[in-house]
DSSP file (Angstrom, degrees, kcal/mol; ACC not computed):
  #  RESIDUE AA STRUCTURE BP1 BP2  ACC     N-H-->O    O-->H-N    N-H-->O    O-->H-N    TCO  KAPPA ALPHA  PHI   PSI    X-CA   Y-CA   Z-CA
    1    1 A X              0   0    0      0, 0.0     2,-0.4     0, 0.0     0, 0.0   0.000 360.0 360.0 360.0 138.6    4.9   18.1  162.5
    2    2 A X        -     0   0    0      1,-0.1     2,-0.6     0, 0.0     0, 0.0  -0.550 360.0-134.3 -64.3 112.5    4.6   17.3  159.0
    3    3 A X        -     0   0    0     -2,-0.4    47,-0.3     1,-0.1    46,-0.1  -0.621  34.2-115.1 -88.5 113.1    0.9   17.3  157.6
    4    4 A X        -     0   0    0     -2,-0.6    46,-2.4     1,-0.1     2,-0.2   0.099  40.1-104.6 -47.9 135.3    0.6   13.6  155.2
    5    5 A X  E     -a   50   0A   0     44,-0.2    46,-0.2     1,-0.1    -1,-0.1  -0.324  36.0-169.2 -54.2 116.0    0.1   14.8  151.3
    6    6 A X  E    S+     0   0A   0     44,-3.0     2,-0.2     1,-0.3    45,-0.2   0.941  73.0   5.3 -83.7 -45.7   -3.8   14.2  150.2
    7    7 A X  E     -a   51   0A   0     43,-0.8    45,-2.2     2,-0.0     2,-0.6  -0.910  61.3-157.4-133.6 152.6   -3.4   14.8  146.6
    8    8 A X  E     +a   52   0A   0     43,-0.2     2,-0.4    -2,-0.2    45,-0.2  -0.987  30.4 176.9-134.4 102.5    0.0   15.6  144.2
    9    9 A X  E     -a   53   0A   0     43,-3.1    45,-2.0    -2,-0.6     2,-0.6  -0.951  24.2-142.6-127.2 152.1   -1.1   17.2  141.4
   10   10 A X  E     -a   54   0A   0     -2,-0.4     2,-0.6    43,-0.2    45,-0.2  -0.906   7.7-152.9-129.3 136.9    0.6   18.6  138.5
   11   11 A X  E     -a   55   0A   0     43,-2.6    45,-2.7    -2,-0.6     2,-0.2  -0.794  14.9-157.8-104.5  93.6   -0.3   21.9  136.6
   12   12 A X  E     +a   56   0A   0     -2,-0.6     2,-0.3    43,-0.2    45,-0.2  -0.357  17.4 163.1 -65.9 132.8    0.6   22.3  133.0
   13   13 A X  E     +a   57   0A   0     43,-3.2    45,-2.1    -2,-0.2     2,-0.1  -0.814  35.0  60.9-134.9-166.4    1.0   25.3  130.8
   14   14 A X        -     0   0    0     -2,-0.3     2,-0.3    43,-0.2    45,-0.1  -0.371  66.7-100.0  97.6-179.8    2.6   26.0  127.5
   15   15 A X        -     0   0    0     43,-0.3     2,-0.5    -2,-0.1    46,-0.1  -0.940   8.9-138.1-148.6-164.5    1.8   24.7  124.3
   16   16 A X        -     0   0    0     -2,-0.3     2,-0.8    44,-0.1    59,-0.1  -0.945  25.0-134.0-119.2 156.0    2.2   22.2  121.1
   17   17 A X        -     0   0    0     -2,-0.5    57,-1.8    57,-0.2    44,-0.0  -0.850  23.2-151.6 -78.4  83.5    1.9   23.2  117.5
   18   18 A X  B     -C   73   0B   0     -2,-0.8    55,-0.2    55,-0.2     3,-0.1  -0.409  11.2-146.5 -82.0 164.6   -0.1   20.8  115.7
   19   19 A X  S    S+     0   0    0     53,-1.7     2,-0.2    55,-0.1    54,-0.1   0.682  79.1  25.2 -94.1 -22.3    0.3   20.2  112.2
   20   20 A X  S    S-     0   0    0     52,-0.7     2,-0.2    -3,-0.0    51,-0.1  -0.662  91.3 -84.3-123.5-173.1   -3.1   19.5  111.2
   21   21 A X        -     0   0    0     -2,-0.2     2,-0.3    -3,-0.1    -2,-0.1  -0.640  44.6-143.5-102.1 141.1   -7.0   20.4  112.6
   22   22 A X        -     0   0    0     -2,-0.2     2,-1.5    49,-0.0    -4,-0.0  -0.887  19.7-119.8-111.2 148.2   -8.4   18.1  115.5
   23   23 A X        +     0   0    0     -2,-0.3     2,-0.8     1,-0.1     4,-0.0  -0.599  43.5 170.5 -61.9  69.2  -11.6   17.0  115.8
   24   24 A X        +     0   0    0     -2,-1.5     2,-0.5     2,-0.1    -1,-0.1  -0.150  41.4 101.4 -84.3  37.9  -12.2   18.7  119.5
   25   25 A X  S    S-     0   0    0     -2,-0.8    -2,-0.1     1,-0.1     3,-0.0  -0.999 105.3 -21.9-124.8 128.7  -15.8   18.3  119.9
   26   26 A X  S    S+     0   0    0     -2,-0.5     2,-0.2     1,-0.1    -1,-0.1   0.779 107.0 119.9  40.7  51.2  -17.0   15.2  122.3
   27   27 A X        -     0   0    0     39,-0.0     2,-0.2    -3,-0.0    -1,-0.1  -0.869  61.6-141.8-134.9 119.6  -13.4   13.5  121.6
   28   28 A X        -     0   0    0     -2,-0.2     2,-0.3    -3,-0.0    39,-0.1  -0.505  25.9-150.4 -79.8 146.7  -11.2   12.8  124.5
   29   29 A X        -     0   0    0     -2,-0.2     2,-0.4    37,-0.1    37,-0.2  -0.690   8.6-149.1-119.0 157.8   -7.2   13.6  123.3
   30   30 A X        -     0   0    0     35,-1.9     2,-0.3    -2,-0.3    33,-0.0  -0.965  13.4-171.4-132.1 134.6   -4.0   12.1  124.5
   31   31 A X        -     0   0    0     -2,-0.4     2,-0.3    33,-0.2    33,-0.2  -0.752   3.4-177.4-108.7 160.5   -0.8   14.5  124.4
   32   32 A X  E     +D   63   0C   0     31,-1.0    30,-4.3    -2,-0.3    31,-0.9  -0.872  30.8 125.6-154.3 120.8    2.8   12.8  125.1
   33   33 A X  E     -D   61   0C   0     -2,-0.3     2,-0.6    28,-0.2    28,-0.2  -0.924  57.9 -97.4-155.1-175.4    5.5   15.5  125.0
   34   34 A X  E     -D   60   0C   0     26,-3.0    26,-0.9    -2,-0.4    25,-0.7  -0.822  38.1-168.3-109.9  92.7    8.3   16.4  127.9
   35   35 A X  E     -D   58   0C   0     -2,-0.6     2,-0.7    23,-0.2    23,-0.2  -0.690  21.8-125.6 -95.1 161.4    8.2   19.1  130.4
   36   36 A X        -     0   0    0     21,-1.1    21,-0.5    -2,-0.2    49,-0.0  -0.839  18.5-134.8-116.3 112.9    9.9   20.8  132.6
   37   37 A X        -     0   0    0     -2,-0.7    19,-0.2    19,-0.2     3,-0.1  -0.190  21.5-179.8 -52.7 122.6    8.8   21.2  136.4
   38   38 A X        -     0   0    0     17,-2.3     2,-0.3     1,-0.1    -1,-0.2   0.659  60.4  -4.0 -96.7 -22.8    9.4   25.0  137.2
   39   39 A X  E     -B   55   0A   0     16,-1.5    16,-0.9     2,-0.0     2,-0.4  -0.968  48.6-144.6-164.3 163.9    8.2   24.8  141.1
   40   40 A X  E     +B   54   0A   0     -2,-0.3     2,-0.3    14,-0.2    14,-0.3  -0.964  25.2 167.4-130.7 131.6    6.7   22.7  144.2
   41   41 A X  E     -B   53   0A   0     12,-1.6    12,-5.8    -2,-0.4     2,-0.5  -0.919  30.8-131.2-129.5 169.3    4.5   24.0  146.7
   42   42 A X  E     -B   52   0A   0     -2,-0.3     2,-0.6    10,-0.3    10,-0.2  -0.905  17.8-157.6 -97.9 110.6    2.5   22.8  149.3
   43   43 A X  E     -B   51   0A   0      8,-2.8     8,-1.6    -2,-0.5     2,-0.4  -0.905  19.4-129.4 -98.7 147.3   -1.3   24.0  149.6
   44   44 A X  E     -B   50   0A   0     -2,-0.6     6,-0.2     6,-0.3     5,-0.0  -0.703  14.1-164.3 -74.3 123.1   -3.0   23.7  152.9
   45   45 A X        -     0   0    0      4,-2.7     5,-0.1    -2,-0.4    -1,-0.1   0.500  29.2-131.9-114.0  13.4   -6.3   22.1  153.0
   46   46 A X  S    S+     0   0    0      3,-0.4     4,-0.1     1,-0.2    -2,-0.1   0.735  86.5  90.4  71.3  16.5   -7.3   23.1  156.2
   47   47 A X  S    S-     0   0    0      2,-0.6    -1,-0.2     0, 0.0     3,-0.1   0.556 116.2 -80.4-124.7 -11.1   -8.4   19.7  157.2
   48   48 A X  S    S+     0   0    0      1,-0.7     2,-0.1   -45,-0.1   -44,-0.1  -0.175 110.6  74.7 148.1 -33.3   -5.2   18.3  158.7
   49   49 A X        -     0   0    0    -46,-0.1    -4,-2.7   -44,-0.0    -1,-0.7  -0.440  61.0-150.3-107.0 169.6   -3.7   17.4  155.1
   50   50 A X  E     -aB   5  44A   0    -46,-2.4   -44,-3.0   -47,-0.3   -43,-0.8  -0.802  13.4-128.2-123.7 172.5   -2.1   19.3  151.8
   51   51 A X  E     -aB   7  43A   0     -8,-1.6    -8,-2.8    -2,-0.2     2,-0.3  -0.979  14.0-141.7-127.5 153.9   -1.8   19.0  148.4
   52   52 A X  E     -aB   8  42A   0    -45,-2.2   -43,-3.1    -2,-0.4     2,-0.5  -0.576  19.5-164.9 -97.4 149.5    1.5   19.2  146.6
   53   53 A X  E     -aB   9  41A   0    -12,-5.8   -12,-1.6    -2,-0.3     2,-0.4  -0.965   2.7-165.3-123.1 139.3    1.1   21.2  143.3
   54   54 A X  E     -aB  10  40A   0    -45,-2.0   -43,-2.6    -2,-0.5     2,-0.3  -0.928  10.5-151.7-119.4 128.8    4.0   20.9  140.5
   55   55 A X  E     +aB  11  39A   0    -16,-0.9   -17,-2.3    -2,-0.4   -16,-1.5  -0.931  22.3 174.3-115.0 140.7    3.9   23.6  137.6
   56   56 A X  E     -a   12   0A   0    -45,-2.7   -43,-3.2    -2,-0.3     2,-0.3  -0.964  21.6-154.9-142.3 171.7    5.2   22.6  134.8
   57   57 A X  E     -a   13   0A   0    -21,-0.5   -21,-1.1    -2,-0.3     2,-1.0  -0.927  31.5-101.0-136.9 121.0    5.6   23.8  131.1
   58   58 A X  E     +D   35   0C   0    -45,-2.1   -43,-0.3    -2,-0.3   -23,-0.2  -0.190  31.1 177.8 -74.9 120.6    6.0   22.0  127.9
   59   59 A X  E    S-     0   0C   0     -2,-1.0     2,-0.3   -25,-0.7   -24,-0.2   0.924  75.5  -7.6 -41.3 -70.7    9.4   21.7  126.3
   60   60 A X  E     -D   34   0C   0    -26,-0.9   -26,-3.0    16,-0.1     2,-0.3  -0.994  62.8-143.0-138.2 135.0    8.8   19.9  123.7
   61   61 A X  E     +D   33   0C   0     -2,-0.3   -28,-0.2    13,-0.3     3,-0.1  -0.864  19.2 177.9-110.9 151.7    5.4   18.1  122.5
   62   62 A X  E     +     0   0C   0    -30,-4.3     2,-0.2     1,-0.4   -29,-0.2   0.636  67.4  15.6-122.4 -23.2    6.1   14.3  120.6
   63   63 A X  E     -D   32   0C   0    -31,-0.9   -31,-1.0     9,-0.1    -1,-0.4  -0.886  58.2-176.7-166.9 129.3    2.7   13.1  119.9
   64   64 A X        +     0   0    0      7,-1.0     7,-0.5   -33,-0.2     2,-0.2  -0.698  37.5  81.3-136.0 154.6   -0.9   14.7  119.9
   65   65 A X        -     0   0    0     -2,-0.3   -35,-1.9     5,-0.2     5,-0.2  -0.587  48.1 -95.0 134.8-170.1   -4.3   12.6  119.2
   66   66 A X        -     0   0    0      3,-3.5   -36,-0.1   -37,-0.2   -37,-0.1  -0.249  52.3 -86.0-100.2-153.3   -7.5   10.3  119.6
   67   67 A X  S    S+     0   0    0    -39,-0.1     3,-0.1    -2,-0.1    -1,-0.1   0.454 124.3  41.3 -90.1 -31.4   -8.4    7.5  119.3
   68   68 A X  S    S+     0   0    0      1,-0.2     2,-0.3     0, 0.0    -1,-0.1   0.878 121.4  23.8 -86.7 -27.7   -9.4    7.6  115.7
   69   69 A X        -     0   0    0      2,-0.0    -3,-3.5     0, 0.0     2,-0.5  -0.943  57.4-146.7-155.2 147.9   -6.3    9.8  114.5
   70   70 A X        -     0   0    0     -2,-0.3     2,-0.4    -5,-0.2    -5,-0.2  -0.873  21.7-161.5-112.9 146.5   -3.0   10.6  115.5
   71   71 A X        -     0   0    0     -2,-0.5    -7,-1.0    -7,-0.5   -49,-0.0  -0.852  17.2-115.8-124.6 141.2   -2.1   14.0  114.6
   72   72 A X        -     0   0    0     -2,-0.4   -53,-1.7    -9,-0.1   -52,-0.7  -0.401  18.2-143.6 -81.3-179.9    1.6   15.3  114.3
   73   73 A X  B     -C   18   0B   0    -55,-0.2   -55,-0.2   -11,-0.2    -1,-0.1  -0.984   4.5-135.0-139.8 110.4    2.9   17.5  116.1
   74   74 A X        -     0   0    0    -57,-1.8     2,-0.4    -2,-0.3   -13,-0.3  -0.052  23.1-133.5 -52.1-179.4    5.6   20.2  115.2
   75   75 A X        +     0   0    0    -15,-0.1   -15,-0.1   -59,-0.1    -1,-0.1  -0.905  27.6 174.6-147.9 108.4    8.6   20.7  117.6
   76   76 A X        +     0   0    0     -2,-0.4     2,-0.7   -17,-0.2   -16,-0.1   0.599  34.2 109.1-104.0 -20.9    9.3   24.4  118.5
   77   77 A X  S    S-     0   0    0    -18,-0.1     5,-0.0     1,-0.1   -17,-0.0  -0.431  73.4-113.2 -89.7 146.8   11.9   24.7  121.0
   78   78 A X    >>  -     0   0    0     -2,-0.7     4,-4.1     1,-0.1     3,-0.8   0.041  27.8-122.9 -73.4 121.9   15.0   25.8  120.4
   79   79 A X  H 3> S+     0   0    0      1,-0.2     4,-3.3     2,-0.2     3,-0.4   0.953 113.4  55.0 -45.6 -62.4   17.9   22.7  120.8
   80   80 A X  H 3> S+     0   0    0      1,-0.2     4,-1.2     3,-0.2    -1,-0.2   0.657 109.6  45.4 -53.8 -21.6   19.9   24.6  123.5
   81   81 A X  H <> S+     0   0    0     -3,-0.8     4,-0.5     2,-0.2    -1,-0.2   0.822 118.0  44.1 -83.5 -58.1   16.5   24.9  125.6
   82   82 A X  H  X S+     0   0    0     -4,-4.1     4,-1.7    -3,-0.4     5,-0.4   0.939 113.8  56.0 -65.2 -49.2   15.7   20.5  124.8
   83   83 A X  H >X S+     0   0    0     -4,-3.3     4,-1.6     2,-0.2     3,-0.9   0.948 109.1  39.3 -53.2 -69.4   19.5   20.1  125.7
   84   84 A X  H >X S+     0   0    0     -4,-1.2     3,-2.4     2,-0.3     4,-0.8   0.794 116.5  56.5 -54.6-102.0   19.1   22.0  129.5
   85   85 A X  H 3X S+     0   0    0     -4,-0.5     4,-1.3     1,-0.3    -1,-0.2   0.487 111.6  39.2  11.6 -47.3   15.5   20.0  130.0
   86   86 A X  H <X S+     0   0    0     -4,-1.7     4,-2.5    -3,-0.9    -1,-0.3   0.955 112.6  53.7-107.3 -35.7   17.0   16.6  129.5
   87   87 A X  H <X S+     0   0    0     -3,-2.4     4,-1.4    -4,-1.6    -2,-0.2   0.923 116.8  42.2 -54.8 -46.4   20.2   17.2  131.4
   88   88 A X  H >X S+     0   0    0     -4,-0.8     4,-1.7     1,-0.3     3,-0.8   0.979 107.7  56.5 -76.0 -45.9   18.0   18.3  134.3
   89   89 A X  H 3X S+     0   0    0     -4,-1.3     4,-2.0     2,-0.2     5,-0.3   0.926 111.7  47.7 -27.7 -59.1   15.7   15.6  133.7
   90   90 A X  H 3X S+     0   0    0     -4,-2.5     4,-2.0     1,-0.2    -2,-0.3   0.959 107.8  52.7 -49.6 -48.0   18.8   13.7  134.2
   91   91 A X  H <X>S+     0   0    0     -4,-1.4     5,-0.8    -3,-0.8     4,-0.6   0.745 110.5  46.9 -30.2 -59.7   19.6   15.6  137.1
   92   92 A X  H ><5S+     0   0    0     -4,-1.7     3,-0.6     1,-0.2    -1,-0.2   0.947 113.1  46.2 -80.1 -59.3   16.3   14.8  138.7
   93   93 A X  H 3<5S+     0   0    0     -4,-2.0    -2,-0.2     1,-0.2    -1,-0.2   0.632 105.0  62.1 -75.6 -21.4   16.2   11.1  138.0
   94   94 A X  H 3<5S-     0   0    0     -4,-2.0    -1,-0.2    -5,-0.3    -2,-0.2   0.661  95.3-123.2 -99.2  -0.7   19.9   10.2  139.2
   95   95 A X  T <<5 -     0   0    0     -3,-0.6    -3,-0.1    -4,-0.6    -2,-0.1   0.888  45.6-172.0  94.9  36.2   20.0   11.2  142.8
   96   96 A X      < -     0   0    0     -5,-0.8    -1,-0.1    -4,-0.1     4,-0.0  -0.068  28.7-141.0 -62.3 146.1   23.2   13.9  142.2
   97   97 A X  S    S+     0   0    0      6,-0.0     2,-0.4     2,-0.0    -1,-0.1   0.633  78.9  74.1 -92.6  -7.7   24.8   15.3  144.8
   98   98 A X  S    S-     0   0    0      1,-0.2    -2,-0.0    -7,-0.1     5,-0.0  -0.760  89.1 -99.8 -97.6 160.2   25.3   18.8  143.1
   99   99 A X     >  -     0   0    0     -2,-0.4     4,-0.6     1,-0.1    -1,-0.2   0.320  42.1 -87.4 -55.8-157.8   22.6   21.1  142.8
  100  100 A X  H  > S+     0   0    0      2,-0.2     4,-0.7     3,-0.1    -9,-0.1   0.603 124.2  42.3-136.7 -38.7   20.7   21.6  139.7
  101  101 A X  H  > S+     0   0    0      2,-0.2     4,-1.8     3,-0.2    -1,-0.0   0.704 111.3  51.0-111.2 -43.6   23.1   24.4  138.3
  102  102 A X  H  > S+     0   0    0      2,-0.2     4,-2.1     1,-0.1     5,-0.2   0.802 114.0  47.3 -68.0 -27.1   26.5   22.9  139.1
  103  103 A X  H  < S+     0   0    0     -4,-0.6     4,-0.4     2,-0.2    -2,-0.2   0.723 108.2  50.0 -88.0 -26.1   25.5   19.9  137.6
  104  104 A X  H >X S+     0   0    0     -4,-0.7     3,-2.2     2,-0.2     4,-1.3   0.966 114.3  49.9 -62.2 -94.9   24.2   21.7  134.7
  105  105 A X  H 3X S+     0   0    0     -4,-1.8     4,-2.1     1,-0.3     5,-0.2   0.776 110.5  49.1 -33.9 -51.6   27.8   23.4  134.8
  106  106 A X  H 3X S+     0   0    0     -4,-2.1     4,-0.6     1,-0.2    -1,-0.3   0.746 112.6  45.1 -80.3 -21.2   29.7   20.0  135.0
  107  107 A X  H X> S+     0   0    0     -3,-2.2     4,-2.4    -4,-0.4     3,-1.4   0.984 106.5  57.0 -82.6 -48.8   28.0   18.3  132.3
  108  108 A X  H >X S+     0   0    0     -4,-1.3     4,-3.8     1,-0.3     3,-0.9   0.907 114.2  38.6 -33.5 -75.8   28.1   21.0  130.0
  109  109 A X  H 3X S+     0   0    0     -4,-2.1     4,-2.1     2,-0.3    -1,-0.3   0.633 112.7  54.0 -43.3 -25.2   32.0   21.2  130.3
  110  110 A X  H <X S+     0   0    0     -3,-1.4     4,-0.9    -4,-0.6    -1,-0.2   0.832 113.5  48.4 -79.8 -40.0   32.3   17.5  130.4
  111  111 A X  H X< S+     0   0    0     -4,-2.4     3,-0.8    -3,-0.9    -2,-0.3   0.967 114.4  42.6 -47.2 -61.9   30.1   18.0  127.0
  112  112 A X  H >< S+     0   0    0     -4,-3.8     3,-3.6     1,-0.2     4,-0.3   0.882 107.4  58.9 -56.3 -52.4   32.5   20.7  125.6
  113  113 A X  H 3< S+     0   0    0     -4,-2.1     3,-0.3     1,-0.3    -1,-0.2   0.784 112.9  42.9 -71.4 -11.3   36.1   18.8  126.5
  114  114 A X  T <X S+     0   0    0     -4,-0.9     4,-1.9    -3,-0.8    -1,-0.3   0.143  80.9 110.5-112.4  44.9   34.9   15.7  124.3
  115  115 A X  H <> S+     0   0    0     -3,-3.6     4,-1.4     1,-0.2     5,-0.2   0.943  75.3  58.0 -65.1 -43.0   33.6   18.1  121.5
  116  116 A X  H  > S+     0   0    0     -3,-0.3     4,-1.6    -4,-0.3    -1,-0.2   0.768 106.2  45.3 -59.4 -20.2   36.5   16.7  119.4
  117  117 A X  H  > S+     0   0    0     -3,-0.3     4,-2.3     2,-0.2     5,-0.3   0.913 113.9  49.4 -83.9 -40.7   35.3   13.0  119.7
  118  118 A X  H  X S+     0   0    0     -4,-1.9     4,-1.2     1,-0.2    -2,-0.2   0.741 108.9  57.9 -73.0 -12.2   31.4   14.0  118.9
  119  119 A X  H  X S+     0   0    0     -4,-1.4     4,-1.8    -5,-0.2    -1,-0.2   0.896 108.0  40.9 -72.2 -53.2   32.9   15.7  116.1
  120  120 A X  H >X S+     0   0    0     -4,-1.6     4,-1.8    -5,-0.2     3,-0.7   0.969 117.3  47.9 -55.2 -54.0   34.6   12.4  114.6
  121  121 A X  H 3X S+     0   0    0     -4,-2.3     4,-1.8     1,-0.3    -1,-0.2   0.896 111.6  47.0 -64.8 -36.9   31.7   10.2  115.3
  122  122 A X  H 3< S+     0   0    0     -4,-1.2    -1,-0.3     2,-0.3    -2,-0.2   0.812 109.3  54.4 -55.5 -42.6   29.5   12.7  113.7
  123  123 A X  H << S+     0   0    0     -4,-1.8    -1,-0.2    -3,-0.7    -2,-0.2   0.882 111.8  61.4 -56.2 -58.7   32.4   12.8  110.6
  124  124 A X  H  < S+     0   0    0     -4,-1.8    -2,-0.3    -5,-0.1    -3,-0.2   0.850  75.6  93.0 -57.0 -79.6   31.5    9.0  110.9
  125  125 A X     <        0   0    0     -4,-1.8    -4,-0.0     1,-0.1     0, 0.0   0.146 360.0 360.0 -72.8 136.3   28.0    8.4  110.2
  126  126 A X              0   0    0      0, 0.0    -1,-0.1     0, 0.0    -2,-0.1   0.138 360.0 360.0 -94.4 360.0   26.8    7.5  106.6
């Protein structure tokens, strides 16, 4: 029998590059970047219930700050790395019928065979 979920929490690691110094003392921060969930487990909480734990690590971070100041934020990963991330992110949000890695495969190729058209539009822009 399935034990009902207490809590779904998600564990971040990695980090962002700011471009300037933050004020970290007695100021609460808000980060907005993209990661990518590496795992799911279940812990047992020995009362009847679990909680489901997602690790994740950030890809890329987009926005760092308080409330008084918003601080940029550099962007260190590597295109081919933001390119996989948002295809799987696709991947995750459209309900595919391949796995994670064929799908991965089929876009990629789908990418490649209209390289000559992204080439033109790209030719195109002013």
């Amino acid at each position: 029998m399935e034990q009902p979920i207490n809590e779904i929490i998600l564990k971040l690691t990695g980090g962002v590059t700011l471009l300037e110094d933050v004020n970290w003392q007695d100021v609460e921060h808000e980060i907005k970047g993209i990661v990518n969930i590496y795992s799911s487990t279940l812990s047992d909480n020995n009362d009847g219930t679990v909680n489901k734990i997602y690790k994740a690590k950030f890809v890329r971070g987009i926005e760092f700050g308080s409330m008084e100041k918003k601080v940029p934020v550099k962007d260190k990963g590597s295109n081919s790395r933001k390119l996989r991330a948002m295809i799987y992110h696709l991947w995750q949000e459209g309900d595919m019928k391949l796995d994670e890695e064929a799908f991965y495969d089929k876009f990629m190729s789908k990418l490649m065979a209209n390289f000559d058209n992204v080439c033109e539009y790209l030719k195109s822009i002013k």
